[in-house]
C-alpha positions in Angstrom: -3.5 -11.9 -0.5 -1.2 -14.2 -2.6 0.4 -16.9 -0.1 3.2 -17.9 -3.0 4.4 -14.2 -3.4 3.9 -12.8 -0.1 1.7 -10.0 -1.5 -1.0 -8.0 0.0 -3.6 -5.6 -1.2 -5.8 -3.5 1.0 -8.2 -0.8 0.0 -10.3 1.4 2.7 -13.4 4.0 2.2 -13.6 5.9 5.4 -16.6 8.9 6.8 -14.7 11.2 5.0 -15.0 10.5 1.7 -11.8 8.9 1.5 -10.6 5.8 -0.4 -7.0 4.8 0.5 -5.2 1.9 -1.0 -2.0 0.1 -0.2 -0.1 -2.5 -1.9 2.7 -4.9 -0.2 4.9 -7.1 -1.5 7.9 -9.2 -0.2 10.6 -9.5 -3.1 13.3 -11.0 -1.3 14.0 -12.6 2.1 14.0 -9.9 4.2 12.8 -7.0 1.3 9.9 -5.7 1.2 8.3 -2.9 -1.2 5.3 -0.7 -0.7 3.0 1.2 -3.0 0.0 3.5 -1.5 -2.2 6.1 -2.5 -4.9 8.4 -0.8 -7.7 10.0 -3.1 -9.4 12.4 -2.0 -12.2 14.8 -3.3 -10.8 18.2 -1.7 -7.6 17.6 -2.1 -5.2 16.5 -4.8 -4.0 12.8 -4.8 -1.4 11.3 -2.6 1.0 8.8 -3.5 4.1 7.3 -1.7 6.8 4.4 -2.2 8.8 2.6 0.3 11.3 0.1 1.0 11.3 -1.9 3.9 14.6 -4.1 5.0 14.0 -6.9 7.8 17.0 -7.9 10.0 
């Protein structure tokens, strides 16, 4: 986690064979933007993008 930037990463390995990894970062006062991914060995790779807006 970078303090300066507001940014967080987090990855995760669950029983499943799983690894999952999500990336946060705050790019304005109330904006945030978010990055994830899911890989998985029976199934093809996920991947998303969002935008979150703080009031």
């Amino acid at each position: 986690m970078d303090e300066r930037k507001k940014q967080i990463l987090k990855s995760k390995i669950d029983s499943q064979s799983r690894i999952s990894f999500s990336y946060k970062s705050k790019i304005a006062k109330n904006l945030k933007v978010i990055l994830s991914a899911e890989i998985n060995r029976s199934a093809p790779a996920l991947m998303g993008f969002g935008v979150q807006l703080e009031r």
